[in-house]
C-alpha positions in Angstrom: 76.3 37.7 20.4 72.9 36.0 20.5 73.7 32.9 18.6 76.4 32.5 21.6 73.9 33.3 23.8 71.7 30.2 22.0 74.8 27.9 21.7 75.8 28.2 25.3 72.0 27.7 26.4 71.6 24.5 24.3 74.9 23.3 26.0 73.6 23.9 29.5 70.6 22.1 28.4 72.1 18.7 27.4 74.5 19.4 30.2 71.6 19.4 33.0 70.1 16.5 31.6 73.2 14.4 31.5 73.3 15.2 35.4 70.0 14.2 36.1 70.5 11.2 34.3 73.7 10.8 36.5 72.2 11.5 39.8 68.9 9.0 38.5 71.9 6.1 38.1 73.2 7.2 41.6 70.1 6.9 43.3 69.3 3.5 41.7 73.1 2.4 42.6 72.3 3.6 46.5 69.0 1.2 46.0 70.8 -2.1 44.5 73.6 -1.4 47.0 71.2 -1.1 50.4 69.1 -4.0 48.8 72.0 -6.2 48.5 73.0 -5.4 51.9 69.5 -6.2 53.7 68.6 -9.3 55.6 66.8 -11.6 53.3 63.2 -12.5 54.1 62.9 -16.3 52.7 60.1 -17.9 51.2 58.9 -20.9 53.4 60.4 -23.5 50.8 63.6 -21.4 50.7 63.8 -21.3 54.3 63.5 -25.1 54.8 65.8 -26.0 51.4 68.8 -24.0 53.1 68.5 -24.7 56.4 68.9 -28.3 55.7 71.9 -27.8 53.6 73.3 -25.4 56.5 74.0 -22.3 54.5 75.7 -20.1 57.2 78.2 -17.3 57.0 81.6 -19.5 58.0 85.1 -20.1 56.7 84.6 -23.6 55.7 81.3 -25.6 54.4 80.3 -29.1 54.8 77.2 -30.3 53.6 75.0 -32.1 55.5 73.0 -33.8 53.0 76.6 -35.6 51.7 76.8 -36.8 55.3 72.9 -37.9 55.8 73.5 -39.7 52.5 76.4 -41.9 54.2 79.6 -40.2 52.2 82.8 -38.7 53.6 82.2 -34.5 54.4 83.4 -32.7 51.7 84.7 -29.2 53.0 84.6 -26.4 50.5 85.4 -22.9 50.5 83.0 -21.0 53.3 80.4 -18.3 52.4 80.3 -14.7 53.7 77.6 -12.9 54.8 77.3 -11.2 51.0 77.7 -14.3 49.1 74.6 -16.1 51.9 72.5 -13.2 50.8 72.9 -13.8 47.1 72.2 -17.5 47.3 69.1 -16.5 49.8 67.6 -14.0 47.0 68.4 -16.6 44.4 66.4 -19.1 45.8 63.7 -16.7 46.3 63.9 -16.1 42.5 63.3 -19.5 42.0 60.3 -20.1 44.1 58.8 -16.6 44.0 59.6 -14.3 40.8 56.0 -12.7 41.1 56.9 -12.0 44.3 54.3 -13.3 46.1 55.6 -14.3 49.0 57.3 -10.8 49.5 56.4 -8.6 52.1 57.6 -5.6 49.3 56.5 -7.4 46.3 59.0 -7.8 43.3 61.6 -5.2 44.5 63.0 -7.9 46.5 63.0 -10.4 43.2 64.8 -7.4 41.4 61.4 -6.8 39.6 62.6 -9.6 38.1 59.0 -9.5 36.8 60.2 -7.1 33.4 61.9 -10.1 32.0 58.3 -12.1 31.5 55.2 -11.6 30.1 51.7 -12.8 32.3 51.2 -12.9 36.2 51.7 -17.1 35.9 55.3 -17.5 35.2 57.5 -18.4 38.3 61.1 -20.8 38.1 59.9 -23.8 40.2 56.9 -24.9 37.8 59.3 -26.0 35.9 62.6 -26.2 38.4 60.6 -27.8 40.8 60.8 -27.4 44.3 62.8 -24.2 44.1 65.0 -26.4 41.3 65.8 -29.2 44.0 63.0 -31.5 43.7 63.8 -35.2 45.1 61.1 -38.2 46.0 59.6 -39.7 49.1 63.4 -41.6 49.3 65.1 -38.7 49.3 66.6 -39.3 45.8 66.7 -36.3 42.3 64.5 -37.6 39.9 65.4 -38.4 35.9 64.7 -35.4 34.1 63.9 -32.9 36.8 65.6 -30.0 35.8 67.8 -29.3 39.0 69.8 -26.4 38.8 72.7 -27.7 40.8 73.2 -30.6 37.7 72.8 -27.6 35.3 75.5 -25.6 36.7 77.7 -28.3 37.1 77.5 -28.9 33.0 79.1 -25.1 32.6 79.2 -24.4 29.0 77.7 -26.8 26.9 76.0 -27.3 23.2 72.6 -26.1 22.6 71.4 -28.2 19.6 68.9 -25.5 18.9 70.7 -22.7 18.5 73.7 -24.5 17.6 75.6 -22.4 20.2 78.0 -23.1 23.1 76.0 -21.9 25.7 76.9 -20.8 29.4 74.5 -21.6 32.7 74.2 -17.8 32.5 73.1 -17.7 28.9 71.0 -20.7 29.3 69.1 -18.9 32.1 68.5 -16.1 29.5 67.1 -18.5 27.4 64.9 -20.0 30.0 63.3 -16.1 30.2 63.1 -16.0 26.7 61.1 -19.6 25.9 59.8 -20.8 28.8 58.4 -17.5 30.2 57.8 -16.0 26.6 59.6 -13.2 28.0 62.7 -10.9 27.3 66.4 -11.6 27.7 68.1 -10.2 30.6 71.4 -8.9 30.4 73.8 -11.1 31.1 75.2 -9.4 34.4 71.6 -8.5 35.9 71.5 -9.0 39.4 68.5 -11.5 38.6 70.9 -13.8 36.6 73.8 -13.5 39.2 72.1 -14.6 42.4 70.1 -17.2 40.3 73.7 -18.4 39.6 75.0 -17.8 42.9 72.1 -20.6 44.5 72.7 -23.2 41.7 76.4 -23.1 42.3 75.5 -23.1 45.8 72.9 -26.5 45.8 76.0 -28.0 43.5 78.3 -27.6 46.1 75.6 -28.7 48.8 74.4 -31.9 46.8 78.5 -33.0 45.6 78.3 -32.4 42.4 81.1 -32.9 39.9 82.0 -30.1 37.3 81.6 -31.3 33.8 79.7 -34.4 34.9 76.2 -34.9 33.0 73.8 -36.3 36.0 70.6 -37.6 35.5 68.5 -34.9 37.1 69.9 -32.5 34.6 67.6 -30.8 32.2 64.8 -33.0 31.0 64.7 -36.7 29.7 62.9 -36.1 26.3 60.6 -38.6 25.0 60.9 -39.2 20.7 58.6 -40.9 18.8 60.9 -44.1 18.6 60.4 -44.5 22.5 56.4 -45.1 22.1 54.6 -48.5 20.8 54.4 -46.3 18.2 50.3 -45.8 18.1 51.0 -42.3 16.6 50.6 -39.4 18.7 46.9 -38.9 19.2 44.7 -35.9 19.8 41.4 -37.3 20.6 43.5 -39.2 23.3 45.5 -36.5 24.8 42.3 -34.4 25.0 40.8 -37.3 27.5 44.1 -38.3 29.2 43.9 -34.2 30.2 40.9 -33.9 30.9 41.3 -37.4 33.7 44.4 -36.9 34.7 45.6 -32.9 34.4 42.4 -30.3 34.3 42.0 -30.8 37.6 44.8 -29.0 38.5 45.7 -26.8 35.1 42.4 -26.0 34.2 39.6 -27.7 31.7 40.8 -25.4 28.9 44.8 -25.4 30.2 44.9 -21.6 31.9 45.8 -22.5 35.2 44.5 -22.2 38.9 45.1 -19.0 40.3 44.2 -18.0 44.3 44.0 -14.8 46.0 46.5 -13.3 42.6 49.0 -16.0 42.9 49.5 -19.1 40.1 49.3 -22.2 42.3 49.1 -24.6 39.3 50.7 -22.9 36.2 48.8 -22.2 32.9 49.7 -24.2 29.8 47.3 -22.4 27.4 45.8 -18.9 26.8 47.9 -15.4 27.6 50.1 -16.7 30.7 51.3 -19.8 29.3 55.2 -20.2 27.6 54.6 -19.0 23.6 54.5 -20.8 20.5 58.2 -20.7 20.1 59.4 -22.5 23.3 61.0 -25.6 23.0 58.1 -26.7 25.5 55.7 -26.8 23.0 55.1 -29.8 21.1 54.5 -28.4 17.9 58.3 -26.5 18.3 60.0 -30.0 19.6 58.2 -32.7 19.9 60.1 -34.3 21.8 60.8 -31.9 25.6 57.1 -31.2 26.8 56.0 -35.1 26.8 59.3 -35.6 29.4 58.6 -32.9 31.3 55.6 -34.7 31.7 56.3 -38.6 32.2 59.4 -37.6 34.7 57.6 -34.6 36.6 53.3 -35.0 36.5 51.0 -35.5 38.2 52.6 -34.1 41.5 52.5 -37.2 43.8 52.0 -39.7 41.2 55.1 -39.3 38.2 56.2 -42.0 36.3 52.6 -43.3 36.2 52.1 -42.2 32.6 53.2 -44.3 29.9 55.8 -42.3 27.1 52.5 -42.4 24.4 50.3 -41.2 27.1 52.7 -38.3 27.2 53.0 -37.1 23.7 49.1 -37.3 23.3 49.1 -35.1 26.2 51.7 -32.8 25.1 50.4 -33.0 21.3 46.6 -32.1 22.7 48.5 -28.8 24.2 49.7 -28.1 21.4 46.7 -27.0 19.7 45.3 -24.9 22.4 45.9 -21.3 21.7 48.5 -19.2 23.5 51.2 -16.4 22.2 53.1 -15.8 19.3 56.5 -16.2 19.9 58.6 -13.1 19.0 60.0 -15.2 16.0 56.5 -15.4 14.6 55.0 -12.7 12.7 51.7 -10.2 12.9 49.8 -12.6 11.3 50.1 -15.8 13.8 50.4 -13.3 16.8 46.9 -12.1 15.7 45.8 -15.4 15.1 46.6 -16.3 18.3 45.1 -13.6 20.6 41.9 -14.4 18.6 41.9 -17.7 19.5 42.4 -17.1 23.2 39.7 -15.0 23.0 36.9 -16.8 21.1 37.8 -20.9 22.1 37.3 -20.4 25.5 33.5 -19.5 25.4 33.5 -22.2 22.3 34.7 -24.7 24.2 32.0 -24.3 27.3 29.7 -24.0 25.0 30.7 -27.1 23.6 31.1 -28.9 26.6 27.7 -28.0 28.1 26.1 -29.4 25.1 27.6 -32.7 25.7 27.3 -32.9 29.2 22.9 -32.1 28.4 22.9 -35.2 26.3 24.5 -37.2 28.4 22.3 -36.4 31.5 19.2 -37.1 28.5 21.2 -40.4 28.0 21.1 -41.2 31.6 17.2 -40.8 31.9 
């Protein structure tokens, strides 16, 4: 009688746990579903971006940028309310992952937040202008990584992974390199309103399914496009130091204000790891087109392809994280590093700045 006693005790055990954990996923449900029923507060660029392309709840779109461009209107399928809200918190995504901008921090970004390691990493340093950058004419440039060109190209061949790749899976990716973070899952509300704005700015900007444009991904830069001087570190380190600290930091860690990244790191513990293609010592090739098609703010295209892969090779040998595919030994490596060049480096600095004021006098 007592080991039935036992048995049927152990039974109501698991049993109540299995409820709380049910009643724990309700509650969360309840959450997502009033969240994704809320009006959405924008970020100032968000606000502007979608109000120009006149994202409204309506049975039909046109897009006014296809008509202030001088084409025919092109009318579409409308939004509802739901899908105007998804394309709202996408953008917001985009612009604001940290959540910086949000009057209730990342709950609004999904804490979108788990998916990335350090407090820099937000879409738009690298989708610029909330992934919708264009010029003083008004134009996308080469190479700018807009995610209406990317989600026009669907499924397409990643020559890394040797994989047909989806926009969703490619936006996984982007978490996993470029933030040195951790894969979503494919169906996380992060990755389906991220989608839901780049299918939106497609339909906005006219773009073509299957049709690789310009402004998709980045223009990489090989070694065959240089005069071929050899990439240089010693020249990198003083293109940097004229022409990027000033914004990224002498030693490449970023300028934060008041908590939030204004200029993103590209060294040290916030910065994209060791195994993103954005490193130059991974591919040698992607980090020195980011660079000629999207730096300085203001001034791009004013660097020369070699001045961009001694940039991007200098980089390179700053410290920053292990990639996950590395093992114990480089990640230790590396957290050593970002802990003892820094002081090195000031130290070494001062000492050269004292004999040059002694060379002065």
């Amino acid at each position: 009688m007592a080991g039935w006693r036992s048995r049927f005790f152990r039974i109501g055990i698991i049993l109540s746990m299995l409820g709380a954990f049910y009643l724990v996923a309700l509650a969360s449900q309840a959450e997502r579903d009033q969240l994704r029923s809320i009006d959405v507060h924008l970020t100032p660029t968000c606000s502007e971006k979608l109000q120009a392309y006149g994202l409204t709840v309506a049975d039909e779109y046109r897009s006014p940028y296809i008509v202030k461009a001088g084409g025919n209107p092109v009318s579409a399928a409308g939004y509802t309310a739901e899908d105007v809200r998804a394309i709202q918190r996408g953008c917001n995504i985009v612009d604001d992952l940290q959540g910086h901008l949000s009057p209730t921090g990342v709950r609004e970004r999904w804490n979108a937040t788990r998916f990335v390691r350090g407090t820099h990493t937000t879409c738009t340093h690298c989708h610029q202008s909330a992934g919708d950058k264009h010029d003083a004419e008004g134009k996308r440039p080469v190479g700018s990584n807009n995610l209406g060109a990317s989600w026009v190209m669907a499924d397409m061949y990643d020559r890394f992974t040797g994989m047909i790749l989806s926009n969703e899976l490619r936006q996984m990716q982007c978490f996993i390199n470029s933030s040195n973070g951790f894969k979503p899952n494919i169906s996380d509300d992060v990755i389906r309103d991220v989608t839901a704005y780049s299918r939106f700015l497609a339909a906005a900007l006219d773009l073509k399914m299957g049709v690789r444009y310009p402004e998709q991904g980045l223009d990489e830069i090989p070694a065959s496009a240089t005069s071929r001087r050899g990439d240089d570190y010693v020249r990198g380190a003083r293109l940097y130091a004229e022409t990027c600290a000033s914004c990224h930091g002498p030693q490449g860690f970023g300028l934060v204000v008041e908590g939030r990244a204004v200029y993103p790191a590209v060294a040290g513990p916030h910065s994209f790891s060791t195994d993103s293609r954005m490193n130059f010592a991974a591919v040698n090739t992607i980090m020195p087109g980011f660079i000629c098609r999207n730096m300085p703010p203001g001034a791009e295209g004013s660097l020369d392809n070699q001045q961009c892969r001694d940039i991007a090779y200098f980089l390179s040998t700053l410290p920053r994280p292990a990639g996950d595919l590395k093992g114990p030994l480089s990640a230790v490596w590396q957290q050593a590093m970002m802990k003892i060049m820094p002081p090195l480096t000031r130290y070494a600095e001062s000492i050269g700045r004292g004999q040059s004021l002694q060379s002065d006098q």
